[in-house]
C-alpha positions in Angstrom: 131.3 72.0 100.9 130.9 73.8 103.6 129.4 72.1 107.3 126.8 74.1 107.8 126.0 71.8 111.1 128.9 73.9 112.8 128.6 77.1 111.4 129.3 80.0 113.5 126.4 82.2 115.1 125.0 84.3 112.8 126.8 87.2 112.1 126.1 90.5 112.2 124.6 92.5 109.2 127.8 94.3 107.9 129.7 90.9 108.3 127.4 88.9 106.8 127.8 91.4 103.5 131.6 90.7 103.8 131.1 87.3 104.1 128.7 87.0 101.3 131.1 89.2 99.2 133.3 86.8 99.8 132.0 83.7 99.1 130.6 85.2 95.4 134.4 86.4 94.9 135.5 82.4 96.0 133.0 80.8 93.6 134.6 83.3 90.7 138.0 82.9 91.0 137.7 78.9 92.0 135.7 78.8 88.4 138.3 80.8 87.3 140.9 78.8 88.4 139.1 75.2 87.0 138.9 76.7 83.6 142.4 77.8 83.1 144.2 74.4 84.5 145.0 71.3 82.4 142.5 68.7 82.6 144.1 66.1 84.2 146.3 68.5 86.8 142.6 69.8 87.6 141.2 66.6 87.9 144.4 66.4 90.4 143.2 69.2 92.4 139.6 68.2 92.9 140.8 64.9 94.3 142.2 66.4 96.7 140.2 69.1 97.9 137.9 66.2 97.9 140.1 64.0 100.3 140.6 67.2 102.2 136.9 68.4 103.0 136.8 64.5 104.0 139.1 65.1 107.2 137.5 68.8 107.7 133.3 67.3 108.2 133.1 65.0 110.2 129.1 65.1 110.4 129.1 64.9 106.6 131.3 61.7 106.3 129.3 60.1 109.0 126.0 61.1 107.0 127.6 59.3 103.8 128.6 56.7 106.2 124.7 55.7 106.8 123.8 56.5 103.6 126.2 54.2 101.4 125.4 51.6 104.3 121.5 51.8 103.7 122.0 51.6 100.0 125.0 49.1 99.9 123.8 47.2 103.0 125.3 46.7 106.8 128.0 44.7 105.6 129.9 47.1 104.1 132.3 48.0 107.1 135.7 48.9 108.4 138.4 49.9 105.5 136.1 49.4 102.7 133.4 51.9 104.0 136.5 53.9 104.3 136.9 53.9 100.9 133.5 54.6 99.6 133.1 57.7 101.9 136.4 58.9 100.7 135.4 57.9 97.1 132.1 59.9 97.6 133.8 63.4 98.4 136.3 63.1 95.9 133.2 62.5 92.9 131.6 65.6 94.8 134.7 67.5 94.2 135.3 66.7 91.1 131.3 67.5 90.5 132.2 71.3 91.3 135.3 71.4 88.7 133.3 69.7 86.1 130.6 72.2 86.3 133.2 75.0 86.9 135.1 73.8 83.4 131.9 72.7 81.1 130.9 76.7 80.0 134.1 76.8 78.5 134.4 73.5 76.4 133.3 73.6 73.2 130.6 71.5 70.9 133.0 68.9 70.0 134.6 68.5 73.8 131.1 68.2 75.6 129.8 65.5 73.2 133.9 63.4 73.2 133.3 63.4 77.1 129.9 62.0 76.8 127.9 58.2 76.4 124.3 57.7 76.8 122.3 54.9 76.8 118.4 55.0 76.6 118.3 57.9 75.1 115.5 56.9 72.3 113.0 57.6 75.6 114.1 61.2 74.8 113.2 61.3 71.8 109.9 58.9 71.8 108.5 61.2 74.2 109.3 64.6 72.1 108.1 62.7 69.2 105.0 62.2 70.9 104.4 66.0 71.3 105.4 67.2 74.6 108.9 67.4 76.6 109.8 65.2 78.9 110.7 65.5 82.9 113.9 64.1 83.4 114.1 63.6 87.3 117.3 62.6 88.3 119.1 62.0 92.0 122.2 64.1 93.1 124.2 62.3 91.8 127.9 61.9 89.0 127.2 65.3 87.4 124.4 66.1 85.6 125.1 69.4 84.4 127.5 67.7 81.7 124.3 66.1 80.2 122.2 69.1 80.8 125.0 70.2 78.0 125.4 68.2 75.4 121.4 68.0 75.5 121.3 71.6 74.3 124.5 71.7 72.3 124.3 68.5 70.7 120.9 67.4 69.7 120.0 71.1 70.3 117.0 70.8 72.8 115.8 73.4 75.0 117.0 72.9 78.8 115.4 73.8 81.8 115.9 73.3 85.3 114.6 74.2 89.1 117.2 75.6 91.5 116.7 76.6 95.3 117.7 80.2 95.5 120.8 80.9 96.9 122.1 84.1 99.3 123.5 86.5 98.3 121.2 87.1 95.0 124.8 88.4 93.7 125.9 84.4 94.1 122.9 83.2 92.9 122.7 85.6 89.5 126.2 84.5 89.1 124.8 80.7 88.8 122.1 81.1 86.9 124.6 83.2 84.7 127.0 79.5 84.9 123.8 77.6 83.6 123.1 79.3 80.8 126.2 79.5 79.6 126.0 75.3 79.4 123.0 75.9 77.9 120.4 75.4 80.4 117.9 77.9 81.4 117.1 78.0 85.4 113.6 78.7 87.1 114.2 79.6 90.8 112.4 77.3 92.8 109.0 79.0 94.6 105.4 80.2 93.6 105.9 80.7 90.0 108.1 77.8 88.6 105.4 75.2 88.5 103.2 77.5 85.8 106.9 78.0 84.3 107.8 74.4 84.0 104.1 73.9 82.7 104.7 76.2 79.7 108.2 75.3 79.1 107.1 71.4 78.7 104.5 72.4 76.3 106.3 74.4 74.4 108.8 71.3 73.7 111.5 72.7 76.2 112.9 69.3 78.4 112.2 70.0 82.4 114.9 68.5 84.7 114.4 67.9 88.0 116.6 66.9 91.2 114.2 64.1 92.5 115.7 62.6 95.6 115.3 64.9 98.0 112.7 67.4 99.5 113.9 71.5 100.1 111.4 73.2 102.0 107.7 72.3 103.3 105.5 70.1 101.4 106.5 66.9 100.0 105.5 63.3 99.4 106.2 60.5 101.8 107.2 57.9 100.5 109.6 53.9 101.4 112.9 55.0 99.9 115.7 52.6 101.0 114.1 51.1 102.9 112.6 53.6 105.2 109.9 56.5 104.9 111.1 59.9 104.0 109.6 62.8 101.9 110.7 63.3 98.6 109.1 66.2 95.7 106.2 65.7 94.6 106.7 68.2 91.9 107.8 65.8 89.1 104.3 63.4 89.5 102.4 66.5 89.2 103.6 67.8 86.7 103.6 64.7 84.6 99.8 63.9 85.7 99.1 68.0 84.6 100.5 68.0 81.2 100.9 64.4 79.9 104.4 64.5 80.1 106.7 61.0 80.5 108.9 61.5 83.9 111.7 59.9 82.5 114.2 58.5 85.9 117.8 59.6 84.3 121.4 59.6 86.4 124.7 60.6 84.5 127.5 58.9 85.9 131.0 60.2 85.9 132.5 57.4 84.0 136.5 57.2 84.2 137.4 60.6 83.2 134.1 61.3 80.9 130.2 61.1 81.8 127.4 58.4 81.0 123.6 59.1 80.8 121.6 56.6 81.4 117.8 57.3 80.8 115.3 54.4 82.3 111.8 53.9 80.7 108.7 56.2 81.4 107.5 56.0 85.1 103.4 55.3 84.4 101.7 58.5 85.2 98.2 58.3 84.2 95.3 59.6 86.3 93.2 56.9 88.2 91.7 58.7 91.1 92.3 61.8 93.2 95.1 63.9 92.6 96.8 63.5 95.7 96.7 59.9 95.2 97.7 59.6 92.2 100.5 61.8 93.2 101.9 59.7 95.7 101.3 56.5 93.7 103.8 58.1 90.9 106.3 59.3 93.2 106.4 56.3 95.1 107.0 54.0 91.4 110.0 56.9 90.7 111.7 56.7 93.9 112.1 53.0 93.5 113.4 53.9 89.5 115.8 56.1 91.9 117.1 53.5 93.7 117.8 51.6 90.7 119.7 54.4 89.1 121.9 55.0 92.5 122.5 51.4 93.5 124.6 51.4 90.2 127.2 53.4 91.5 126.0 54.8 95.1 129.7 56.6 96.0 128.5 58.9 93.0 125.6 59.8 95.6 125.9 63.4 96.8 124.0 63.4 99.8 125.6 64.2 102.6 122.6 65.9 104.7 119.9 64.0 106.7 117.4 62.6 104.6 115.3 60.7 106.7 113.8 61.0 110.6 116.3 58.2 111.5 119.9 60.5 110.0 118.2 63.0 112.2 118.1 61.2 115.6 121.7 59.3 114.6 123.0 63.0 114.1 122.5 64.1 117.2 123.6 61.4 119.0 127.1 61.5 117.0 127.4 65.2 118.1 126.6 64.6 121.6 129.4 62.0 121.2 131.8 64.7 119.8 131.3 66.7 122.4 131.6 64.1 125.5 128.6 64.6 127.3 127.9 60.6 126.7 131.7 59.4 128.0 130.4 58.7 131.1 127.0 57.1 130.2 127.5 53.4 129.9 123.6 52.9 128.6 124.2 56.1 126.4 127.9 54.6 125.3 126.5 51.4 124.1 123.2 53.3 122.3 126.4 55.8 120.3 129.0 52.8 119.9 127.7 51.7 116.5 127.7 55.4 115.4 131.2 55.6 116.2 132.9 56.8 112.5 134.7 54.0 111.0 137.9 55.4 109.8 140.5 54.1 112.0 143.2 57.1 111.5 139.9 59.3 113.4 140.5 60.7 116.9 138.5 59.1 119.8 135.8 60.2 121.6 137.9 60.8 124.5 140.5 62.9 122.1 137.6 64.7 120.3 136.5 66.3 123.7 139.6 67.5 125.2 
């Protein structure tokens, strides 16, 4: 989890290979590490890298911060906001050591760590002749549903992921996928003709659905406030007749639950574009469904909407002091002001 926010200047070539070469040898013998470990003296571990990272990113706990506020609501302050940002690195953490560990396990270990509930939308819709989109948020960890779809039941998986530098790192996680089970389409040009072909062909397409990568996108009201989110799942439901089925799998105690909502309508009434949004708008508030159930399972901890963007800002200008002697600009930062107690002071933070 690293804070991109302050990363260093870019580096030159020759040091970025070393760094690259480096991160790809992390990933490796952290996997490495994950698989070989007990479960629960693993589980142990993540915890407390978790905890760790926590004290180490400041701008990503005060991103969860707003986030589990606009899903929980402003009252959720002082120690118990504490505890939910805490809470939501160490689920990310133990995210990474779940997907790290899962390759390993086999048939009869995936489905004992595994519940699902709504599952017979699954089915209805391969019944009915094509695969279905399963969009789901960031959120608990997905990949361990991802597995037991294709070991268990024995469907064909497929997925969309950004591509990663170096390729080496990348290649090594698409590599990690399969070996769950699930086949990966790097995300560009191509995958929408892939994920067309796949669906008809009776292979189930799942998609991370709560937050927009790159240009292009659909605005739409998501907690509360406008925001762009894919578009990719609507069209490709509106294109082939799929159901976009809204899914989440939670990390439940020290196993997973699936829980798979009804089909989002996606039937053509108009333009495409319209008809686009009109979808995407009826899954983002299935989305907010599926993360209100357990919102510390909510990995997002990058700005997602125009207002994290502006907040941002402001808390780093805080960090830095430049504000310390602006009493208008004091009173606009004081409610950004991180809520753990045991946190330095602005004062501290710039000396």
């Amino acid at each position: 989890m690293t804070d991109t926010a302050e990363a260093a200047a870019p580096l030159p070539s020759a040091a970025r290979i070393r760094r690259f070469s480096t991160d790809v040898a992390l990933y490796r013998s952290g996997a490495a590490v994950a698989r070989r470990l007990p479960q629960p003296v693993g589980a142990a571990l993540a915890r407390t890298i978790g905890r760790t990272a926590y004290r180490l990113l400041p701008e990503r706990r005060f991103i969860t911060e707003r986030r589990l506020q606009r899903v929980c609501g402003p009252h959720l302050q002082g120690e118990a906001l504490v505890q939910a940002v805490r809470a939501s690195f160490e689920s990310y953490a133990r995210y990474w050591y779940d997907g790290a560990r899962i390759g390993d396990l086999d048939d009869a270990e995936v489905e004992a760590g595994f519940s699902h509930q709504g599952y017979h939308h699954i089915q209805e819709a391969i019944d009915a002749g094509t695969a279905p989109i399963l969009a789901l948020p960031h959120l608990g960890g997905w990949e361990w549903a991802g597995t037991w779809m294709a070991r268990v039941p024995g469907y064909r998986v497929i997925s969309v992921v950004e591509p990663l530098k170096p390729p080496r790192l990348f290649d090594w996680m698409v590599e990690e996928r399969r070996r769950m089970g699930i086949d990966v389409v790097p995300l560009g040009p191509d995958a929408a003709s892939v994920l067309i072909r796949s669906l008809r062909a009776g292979q189930v397409v799942c998609l991370l659905a709560d937050r927009q990568v790159g240009r292009g996108g659909v605005e739409v009201e998501f907690f509360g406030e406008r925001t762009l989110l894919p578009g990719g799942p609507a069209t490709l439901a509106l294109r082939t007749g799929a159901s976009i089925l809204p899914a989440a799998v939670y990390q439940d105690g020290p196993r997973h639950r699936g829980v798979v909502l009804p089909p989002v309508p996606a039937l053509r009434q108009g333009r495409l574009r319209a008809d686009v949004a009109r979808v995407t708008q009826d899954l983002a508030w299935a989305l907010e469904q599926l993360i209100r159930s357990a919102p510390e399972q909510w990995h997002l901890m990058q700005p997602n909407w125009a207002s994290d963007a502006e907040a941002l800002h402001a808390f780093r200008r805080q960090r830095r002091g430049i504000d310390r002697f602006d009493p208008q600009g004091a009173r606009r930062t004081a409610e950004l002001q991180p809520t753990d107690p045991e946190r330095a002071s602005p004062e501290k933070v710039s000396k």
